[in-house]
PDB file as gemmi writes it, atoms N, CA and C in Angstrom:
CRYST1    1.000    1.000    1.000  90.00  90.00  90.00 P 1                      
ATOM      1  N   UNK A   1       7.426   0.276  -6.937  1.00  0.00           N  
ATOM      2  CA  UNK A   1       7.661   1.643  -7.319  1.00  0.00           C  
ATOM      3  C   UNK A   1       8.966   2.090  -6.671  1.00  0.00           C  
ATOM      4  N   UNK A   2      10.141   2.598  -7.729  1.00  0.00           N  
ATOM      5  CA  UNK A   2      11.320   3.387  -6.703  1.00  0.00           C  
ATOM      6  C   UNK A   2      10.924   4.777  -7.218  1.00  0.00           C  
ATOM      7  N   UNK A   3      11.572   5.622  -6.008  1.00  0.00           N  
ATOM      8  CA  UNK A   3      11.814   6.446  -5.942  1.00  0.00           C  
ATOM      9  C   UNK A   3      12.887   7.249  -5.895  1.00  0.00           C  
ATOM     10  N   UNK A   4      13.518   7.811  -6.875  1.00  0.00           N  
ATOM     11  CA  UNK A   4      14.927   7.882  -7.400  1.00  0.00           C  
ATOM     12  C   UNK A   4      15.697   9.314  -6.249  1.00  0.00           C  
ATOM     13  N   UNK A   5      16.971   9.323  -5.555  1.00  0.00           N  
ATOM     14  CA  UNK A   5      17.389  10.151  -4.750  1.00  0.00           C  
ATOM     15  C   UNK A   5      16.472  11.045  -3.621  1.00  0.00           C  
ATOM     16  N   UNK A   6      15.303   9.852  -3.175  1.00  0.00           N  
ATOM     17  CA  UNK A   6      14.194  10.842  -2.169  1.00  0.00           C  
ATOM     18  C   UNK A   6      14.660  10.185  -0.616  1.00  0.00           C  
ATOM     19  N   UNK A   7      15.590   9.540  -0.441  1.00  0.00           N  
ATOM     20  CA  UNK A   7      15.674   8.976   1.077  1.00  0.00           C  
ATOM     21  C   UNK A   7      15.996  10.436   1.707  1.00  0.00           C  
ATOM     22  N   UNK A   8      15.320  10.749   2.650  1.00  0.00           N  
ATOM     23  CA  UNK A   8      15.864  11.984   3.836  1.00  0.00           C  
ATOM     24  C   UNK A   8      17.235  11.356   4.370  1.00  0.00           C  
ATOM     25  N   UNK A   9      17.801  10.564   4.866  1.00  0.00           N  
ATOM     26  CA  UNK A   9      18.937  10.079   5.219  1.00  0.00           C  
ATOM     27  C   UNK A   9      19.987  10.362   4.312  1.00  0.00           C  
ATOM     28  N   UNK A  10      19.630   9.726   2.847  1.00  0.00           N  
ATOM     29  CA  UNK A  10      21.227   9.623   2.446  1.00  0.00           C  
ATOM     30  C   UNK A  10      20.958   9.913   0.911  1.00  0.00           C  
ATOM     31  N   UNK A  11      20.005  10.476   0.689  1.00  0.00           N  
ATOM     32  CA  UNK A  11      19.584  10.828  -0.324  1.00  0.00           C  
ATOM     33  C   UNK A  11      19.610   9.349  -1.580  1.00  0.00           C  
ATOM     34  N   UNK A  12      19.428   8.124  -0.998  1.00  0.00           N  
ATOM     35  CA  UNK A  12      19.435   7.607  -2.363  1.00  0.00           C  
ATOM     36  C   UNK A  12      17.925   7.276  -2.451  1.00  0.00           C  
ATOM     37  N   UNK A  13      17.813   5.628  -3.229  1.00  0.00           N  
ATOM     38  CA  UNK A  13      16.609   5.086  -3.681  1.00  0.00           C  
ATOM     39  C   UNK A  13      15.703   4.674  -3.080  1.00  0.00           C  
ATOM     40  N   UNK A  14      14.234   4.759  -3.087  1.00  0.00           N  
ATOM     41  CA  UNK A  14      13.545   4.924  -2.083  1.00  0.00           C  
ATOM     42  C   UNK A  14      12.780   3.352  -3.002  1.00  0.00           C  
ATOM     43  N   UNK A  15      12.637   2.442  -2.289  1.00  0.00           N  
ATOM     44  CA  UNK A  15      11.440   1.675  -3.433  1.00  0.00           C  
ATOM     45  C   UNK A  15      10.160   1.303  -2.461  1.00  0.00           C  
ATOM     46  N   UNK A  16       9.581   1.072  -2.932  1.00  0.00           N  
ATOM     47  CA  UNK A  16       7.721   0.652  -2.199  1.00  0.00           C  
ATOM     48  C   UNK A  16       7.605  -1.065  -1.126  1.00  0.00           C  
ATOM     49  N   UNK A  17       7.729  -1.536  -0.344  1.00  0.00           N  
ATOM     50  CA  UNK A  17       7.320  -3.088  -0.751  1.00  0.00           C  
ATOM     51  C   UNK A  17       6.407  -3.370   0.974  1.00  0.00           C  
ATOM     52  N   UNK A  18       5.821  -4.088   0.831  1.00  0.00           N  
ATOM     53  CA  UNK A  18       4.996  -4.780   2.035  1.00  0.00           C  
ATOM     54  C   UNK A  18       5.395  -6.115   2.732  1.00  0.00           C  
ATOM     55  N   UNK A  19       5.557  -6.047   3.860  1.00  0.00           N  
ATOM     56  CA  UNK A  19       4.889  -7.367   4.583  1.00  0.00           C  
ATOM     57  C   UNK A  19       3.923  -7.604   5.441  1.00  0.00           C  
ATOM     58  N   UNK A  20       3.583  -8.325   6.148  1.00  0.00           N  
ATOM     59  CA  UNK A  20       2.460  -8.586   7.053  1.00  0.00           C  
ATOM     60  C   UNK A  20       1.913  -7.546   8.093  1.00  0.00           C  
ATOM     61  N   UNK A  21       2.586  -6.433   8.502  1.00  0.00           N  
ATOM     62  CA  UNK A  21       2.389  -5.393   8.727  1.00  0.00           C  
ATOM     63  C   UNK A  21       1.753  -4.279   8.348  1.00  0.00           C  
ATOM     64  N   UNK A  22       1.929  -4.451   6.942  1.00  0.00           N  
ATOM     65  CA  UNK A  22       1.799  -2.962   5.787  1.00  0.00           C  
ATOM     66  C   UNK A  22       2.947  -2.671   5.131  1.00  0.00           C  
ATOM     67  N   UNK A  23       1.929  -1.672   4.298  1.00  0.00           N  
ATOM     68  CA  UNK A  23       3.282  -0.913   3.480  1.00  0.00           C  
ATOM     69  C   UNK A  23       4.438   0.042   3.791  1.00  0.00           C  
ATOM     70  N   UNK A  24       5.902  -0.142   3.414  1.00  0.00           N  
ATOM     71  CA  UNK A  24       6.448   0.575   3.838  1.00  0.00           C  
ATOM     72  C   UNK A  24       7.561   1.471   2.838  1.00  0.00           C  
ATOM     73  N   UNK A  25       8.354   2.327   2.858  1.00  0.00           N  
ATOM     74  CA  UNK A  25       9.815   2.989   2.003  1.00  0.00           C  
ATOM     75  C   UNK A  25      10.632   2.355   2.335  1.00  0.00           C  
ATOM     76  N   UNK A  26      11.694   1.882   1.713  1.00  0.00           N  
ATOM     77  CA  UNK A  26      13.077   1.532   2.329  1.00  0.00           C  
ATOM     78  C   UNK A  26      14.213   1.828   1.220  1.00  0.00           C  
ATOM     79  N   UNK A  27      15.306   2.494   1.654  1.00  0.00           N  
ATOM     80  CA  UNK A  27      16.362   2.728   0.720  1.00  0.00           C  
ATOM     81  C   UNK A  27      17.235   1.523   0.126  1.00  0.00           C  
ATOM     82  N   UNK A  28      17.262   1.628  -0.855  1.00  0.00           N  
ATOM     83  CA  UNK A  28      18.159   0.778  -0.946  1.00  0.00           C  
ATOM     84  C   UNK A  28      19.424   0.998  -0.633  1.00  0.00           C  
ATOM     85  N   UNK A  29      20.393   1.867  -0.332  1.00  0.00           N  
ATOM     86  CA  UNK A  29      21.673   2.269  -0.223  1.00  0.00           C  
ATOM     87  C   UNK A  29      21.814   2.106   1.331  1.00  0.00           C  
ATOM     88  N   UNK A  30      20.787   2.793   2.040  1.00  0.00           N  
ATOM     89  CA  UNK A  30      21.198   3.039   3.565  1.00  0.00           C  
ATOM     90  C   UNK A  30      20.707   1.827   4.479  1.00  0.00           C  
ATOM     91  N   UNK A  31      19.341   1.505   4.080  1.00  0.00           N  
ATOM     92  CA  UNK A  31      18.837   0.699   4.929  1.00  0.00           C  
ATOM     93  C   UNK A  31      17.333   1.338   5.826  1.00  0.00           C  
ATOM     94  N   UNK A  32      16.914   2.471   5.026  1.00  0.00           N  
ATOM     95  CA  UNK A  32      16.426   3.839   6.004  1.00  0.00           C  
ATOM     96  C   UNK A  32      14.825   2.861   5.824  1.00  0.00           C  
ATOM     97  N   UNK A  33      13.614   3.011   6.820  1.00  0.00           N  
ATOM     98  CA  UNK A  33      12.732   2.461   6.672  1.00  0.00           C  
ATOM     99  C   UNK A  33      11.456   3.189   6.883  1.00  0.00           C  
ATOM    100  N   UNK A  34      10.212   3.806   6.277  1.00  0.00           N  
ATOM    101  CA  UNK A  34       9.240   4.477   6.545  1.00  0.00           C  
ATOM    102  C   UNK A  34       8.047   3.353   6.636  1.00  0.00           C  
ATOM    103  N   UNK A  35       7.319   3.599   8.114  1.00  0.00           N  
ATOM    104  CA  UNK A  35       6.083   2.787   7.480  1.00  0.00           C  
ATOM    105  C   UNK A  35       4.787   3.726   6.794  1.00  0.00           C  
ATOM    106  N   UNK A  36       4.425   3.429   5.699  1.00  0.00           N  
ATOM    107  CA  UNK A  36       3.290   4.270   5.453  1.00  0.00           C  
ATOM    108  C   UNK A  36       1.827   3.775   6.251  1.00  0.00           C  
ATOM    109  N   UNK A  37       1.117   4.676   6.556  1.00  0.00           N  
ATOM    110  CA  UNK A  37      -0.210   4.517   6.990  1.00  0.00           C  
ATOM    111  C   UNK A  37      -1.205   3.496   6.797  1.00  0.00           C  
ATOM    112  N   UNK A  38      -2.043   2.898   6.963  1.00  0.00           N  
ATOM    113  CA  UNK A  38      -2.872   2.456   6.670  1.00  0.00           C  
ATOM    114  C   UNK A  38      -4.222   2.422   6.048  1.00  0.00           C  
ATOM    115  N   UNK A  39      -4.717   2.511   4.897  1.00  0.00           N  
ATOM    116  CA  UNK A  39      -5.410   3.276   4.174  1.00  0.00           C  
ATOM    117  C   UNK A  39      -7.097   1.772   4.317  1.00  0.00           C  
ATOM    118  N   UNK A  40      -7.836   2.468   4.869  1.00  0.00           N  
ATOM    119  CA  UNK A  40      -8.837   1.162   4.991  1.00  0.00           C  
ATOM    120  C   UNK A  40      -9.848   1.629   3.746  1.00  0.00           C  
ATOM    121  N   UNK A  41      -9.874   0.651   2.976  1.00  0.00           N  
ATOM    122  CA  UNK A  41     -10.649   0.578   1.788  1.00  0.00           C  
ATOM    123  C   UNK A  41     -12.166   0.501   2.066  1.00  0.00           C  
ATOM    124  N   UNK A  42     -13.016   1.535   1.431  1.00  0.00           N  
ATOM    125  CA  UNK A  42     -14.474   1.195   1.583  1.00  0.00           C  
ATOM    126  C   UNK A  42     -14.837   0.311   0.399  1.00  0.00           C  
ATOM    127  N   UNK A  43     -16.340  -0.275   0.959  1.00  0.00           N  
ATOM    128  CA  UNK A  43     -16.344  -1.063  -0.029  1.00  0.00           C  
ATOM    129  C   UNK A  43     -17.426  -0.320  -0.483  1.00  0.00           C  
ATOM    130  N   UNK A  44     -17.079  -1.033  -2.086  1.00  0.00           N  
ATOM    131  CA  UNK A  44     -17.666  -0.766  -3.089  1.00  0.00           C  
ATOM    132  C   UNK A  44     -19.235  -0.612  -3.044  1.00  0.00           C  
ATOM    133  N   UNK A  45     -19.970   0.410  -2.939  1.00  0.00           N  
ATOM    134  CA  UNK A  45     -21.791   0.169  -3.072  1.00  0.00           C  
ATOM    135  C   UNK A  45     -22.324  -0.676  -4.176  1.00  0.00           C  
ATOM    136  N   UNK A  46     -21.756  -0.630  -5.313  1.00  0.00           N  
ATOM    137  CA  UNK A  46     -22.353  -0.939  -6.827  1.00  0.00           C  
ATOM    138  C   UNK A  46     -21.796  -2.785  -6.310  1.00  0.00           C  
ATOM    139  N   UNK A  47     -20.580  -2.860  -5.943  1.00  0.00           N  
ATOM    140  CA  UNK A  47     -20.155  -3.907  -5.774  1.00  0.00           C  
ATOM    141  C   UNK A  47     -21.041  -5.254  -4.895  1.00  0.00           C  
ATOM    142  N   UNK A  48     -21.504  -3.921  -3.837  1.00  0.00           N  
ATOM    143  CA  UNK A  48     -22.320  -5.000  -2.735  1.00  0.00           C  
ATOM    144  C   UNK A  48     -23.554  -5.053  -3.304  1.00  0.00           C  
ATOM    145  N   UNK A  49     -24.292  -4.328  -4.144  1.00  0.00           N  
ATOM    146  CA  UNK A  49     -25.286  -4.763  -4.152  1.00  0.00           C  
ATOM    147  C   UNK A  49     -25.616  -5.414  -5.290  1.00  0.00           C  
ATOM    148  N   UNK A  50     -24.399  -6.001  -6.310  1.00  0.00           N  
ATOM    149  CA  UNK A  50     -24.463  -7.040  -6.650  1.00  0.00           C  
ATOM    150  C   UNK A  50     -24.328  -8.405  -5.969  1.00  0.00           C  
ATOM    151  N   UNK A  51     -23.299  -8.169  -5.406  1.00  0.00           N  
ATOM    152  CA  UNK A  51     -23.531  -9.066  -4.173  1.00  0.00           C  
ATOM    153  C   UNK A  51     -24.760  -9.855  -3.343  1.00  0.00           C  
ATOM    154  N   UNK A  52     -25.530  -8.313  -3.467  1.00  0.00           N  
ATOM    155  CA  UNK A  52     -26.903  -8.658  -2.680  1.00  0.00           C  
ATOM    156  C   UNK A  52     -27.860  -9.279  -3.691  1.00  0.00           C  
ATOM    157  N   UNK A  53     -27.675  -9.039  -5.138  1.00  0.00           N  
ATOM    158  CA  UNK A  53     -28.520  -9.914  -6.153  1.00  0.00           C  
ATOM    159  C   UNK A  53     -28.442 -11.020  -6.613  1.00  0.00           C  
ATOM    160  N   UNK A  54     -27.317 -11.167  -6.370  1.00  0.00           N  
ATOM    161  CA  UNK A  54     -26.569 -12.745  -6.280  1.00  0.00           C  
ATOM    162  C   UNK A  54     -27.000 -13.314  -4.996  1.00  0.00           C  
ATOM    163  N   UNK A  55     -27.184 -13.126  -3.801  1.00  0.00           N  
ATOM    164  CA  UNK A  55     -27.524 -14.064  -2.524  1.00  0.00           C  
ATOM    165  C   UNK A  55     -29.475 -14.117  -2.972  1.00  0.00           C  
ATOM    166  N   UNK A  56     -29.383 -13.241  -3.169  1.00  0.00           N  
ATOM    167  CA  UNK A  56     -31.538 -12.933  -3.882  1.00  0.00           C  
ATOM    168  C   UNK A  56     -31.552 -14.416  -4.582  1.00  0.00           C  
ATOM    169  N   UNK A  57     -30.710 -14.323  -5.687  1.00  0.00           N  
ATOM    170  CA  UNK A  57     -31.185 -15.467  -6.967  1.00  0.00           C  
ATOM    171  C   UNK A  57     -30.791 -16.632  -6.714  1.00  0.00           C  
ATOM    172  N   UNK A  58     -29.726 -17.063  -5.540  1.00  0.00           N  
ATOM    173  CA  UNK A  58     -29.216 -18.164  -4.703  1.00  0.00           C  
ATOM    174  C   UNK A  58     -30.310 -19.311  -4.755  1.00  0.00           C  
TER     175      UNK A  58                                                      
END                                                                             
């Protein structure tokens, strides 16, 4: 995902990308770097308890 003239620094392109850390912003023009948060995913109820009908019929 970019983000077109949103860098606070230098006003250019903002695009999305990850590494082993997490997700982060980085401009393309300046070099500017945001890390975004960490968002911990719940899991799915409907999901697990298929899960759990599948280890049942095992």
């Amino acid at each position: 995902m970019i983000k077109f003239k949103f860098c606070p620094k230098c006003r250019g392109d903002l695009y999305l990308a990850e590494d082993i850390f997490g997700k982060y912003l980085s401009c393309l023009q300046c070099g500017y770097l945001k890390d975004l948060p960490l968002v911990e995913q719940q899991p799915d109820p409907a999901q697990m308890h298929g899960e759990a009908q599948e280890l049942k019929t095992a």
